[in-house]
C-alpha positions in Angstrom: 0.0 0.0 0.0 2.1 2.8 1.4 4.4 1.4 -2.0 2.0 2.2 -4.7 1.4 5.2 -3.0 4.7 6.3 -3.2 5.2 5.3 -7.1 2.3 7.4 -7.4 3.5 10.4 -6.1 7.5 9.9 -7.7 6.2 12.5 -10.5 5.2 15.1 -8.3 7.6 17.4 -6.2 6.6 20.5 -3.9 8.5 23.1 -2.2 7.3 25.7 0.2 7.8 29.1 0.8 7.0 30.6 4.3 6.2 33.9 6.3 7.0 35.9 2.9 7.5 39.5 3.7 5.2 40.2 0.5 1.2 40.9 0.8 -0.4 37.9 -0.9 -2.4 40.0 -3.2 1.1 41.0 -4.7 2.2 37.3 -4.7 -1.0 36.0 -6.3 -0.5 38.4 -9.3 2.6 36.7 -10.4 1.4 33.2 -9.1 -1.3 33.6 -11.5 0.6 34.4 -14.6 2.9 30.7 -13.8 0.0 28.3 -13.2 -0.4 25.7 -15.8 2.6 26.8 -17.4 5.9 24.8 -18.6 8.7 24.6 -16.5 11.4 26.5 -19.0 8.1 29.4 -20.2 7.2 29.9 -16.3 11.1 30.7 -15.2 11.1 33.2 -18.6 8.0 34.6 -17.4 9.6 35.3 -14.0 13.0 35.8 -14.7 11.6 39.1 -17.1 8.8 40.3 -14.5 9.8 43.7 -13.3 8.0 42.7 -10.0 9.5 41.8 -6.8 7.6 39.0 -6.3 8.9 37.2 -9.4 12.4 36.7 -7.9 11.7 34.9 -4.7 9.2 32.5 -7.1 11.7 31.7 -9.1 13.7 30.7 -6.3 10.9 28.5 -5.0 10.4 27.3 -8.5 14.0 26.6 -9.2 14.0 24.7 -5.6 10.8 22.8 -6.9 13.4 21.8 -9.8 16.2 20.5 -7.5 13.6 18.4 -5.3 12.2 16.4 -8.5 15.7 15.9 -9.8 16.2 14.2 -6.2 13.3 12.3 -6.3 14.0 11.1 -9.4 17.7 10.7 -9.8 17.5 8.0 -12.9 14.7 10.6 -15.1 15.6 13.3 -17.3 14.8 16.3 -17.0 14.2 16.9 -20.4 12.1 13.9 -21.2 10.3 14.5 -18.0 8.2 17.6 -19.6 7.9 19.4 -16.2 5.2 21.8 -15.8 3.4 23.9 -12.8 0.3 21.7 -11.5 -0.5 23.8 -8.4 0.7 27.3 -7.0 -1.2 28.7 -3.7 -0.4 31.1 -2.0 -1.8 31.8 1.7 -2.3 34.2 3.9 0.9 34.1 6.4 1.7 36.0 9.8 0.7 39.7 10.8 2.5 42.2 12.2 0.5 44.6 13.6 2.1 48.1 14.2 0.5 51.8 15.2 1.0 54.7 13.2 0.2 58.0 15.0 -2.5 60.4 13.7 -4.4 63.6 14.4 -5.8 64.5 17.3 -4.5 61.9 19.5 -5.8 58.8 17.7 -3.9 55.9 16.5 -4.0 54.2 13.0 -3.2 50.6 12.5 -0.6 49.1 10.0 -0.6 45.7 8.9 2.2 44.3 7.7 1.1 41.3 5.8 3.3 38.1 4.6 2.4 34.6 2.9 2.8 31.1 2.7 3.5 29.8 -1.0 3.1 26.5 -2.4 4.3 25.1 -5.7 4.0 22.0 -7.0 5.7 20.4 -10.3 4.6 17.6 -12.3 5.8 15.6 -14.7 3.4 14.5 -17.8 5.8 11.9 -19.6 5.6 9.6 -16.3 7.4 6.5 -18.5 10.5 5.8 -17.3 14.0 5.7 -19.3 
């Protein structure tokens, strides 16, 4: 059981991204434009995104790249047609700070951040 379950799961490989300094409406923008895509199209797309966003993804995707190659140590890369089967990204921790105002009042700032996940598969799943 816990076998097959593995086999099953030899084409996939994730990596994860946590507590993000980055709002996740700002990550989600450039999440969006990778989703579905090839692995060599979704690093162009990143690699030549003026956003700041884009560079810690392709890190993440990059890792993604290095954990399948360890999975699959025997597979080639090449072969393997790689491409971007799930990317979420979460909300992650607040920091909550005060600004001062007028008149004696306080405003709140929320520093957001995010939890991203990427996962790669592979769709030629026969092995060489």
């Amino acid at each position: 059981m816990a076998e097959r379950i593995k086999e099953e799961k030899k084409h996939l490989a994730f990596a994860k991204l946590n507590n993000c300094p980055t709002s996740p409406r700002k990550m989600r923008l450039v999440a969006d434009q990778v989703r579905g895509e090839e692995v060599e199209k979704a690093l162009a797309i990143l690699r030549y995104s003026t956003k700041e966003a884009s560079r810690r993804l392709e890190k993440l995707l990059l890792s993604a790249i290095a954990n399948w190659q360890a999975k699959n140590e025997d597979a080639d890369i090449e072969n393997a047609d790689l491409f971007v089967q799930e990317i979420r990204v979460d909300g992650g921790r607040m920091l909550k700070r005060l600004r001062p105002a007028p008149q004696g009042r306080a405003h709140r700032i929320r520093k957001r951040s995010n939890h991203v996940t990427l996962v790669l598969g592979a769709r030629n799943n026969a092995e060489s």
